[in-house]
C-alpha positions as CSV (number, residue, x, y, z in Angstrom):
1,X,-22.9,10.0,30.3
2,X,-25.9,8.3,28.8
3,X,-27.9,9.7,25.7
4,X,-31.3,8.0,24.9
5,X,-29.7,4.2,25.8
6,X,-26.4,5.6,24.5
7,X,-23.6,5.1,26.8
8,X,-20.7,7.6,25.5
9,X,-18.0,6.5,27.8
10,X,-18.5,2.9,27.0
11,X,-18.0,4.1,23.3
12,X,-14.9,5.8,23.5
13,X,-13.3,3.4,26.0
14,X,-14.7,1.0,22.6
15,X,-13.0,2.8,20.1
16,X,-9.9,3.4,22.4
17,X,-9.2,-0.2,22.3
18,X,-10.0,-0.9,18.6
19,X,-7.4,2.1,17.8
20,X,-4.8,0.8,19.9
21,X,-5.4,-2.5,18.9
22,X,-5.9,-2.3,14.9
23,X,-3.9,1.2,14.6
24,X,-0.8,-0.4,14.9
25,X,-1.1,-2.9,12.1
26,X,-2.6,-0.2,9.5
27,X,0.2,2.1,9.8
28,X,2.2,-1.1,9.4
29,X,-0.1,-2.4,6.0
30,X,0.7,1.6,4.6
31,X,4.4,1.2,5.2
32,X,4.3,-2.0,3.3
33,X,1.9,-0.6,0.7
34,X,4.8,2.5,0.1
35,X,7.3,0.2,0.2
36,X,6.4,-2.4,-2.5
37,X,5.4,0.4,-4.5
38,X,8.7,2.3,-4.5
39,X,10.5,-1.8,-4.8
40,X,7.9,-2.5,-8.1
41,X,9.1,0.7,-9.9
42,X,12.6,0.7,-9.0
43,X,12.3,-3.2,-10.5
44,X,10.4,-1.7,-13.4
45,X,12.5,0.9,-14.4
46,X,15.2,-1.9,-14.5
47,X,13.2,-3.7,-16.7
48,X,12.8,-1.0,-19.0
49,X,16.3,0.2,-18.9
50,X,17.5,-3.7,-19.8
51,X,14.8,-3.7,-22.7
52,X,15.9,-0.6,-24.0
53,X,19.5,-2.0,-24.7
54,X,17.7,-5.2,-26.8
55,X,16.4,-5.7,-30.1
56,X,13.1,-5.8,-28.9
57,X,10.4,-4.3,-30.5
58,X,9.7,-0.7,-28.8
59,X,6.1,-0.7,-28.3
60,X,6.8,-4.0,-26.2
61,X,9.2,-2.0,-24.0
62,X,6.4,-0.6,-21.7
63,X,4.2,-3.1,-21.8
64,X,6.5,-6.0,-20.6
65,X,7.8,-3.7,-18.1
66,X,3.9,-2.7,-17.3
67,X,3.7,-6.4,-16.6
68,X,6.3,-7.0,-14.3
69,X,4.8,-3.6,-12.2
C-alpha cells in the first residue's frame, strides 16, 4: 500500500526489525535500571543503619548515606 510516496509495508516491515532488534536490549537496560536501584538502597540503608550506631553527627547521617546512593 502506497500513500502520496509513502510505502506502508516497507514501514512496518522497518519498524518490525528495529523492535526486534533494539526491543530486546531496552527491556534488558530497564531490568538493569530496577536492579541497581533496589542494590543502591539496600547499600544505603546499610549505610545509614551503620551510621546510626556511630558517634557521628546526625544531620551527617543522611547526607553521607545520600552520597553513597
Amino acid at each position: 500500500m502506497e500513500l502520496a510516496g509513502f510505502d506502508l509495508t516497507e514501514t512496518l516491515n522497518t519498524l518490525t526489525e528495529m523492535i526486534s532488534a533494539w526491543g530486546l536490549k531496552g527491556v534488558g537496560a530497564i531490568a538493569m535500571l530496577i536492579i541497581g536501584m533496589t542494590v543502591a538502597k539496600m547499600v544505603r540503608g546499610s549505610i545509614q543503619c551503620g551510621l546510626g550506631r556511630t558517634k557521628l553527627d546526625p544531620t551527617l547521617i543522611p547526607f553521607l548515606s545520600g552520597m553513597v546512593y
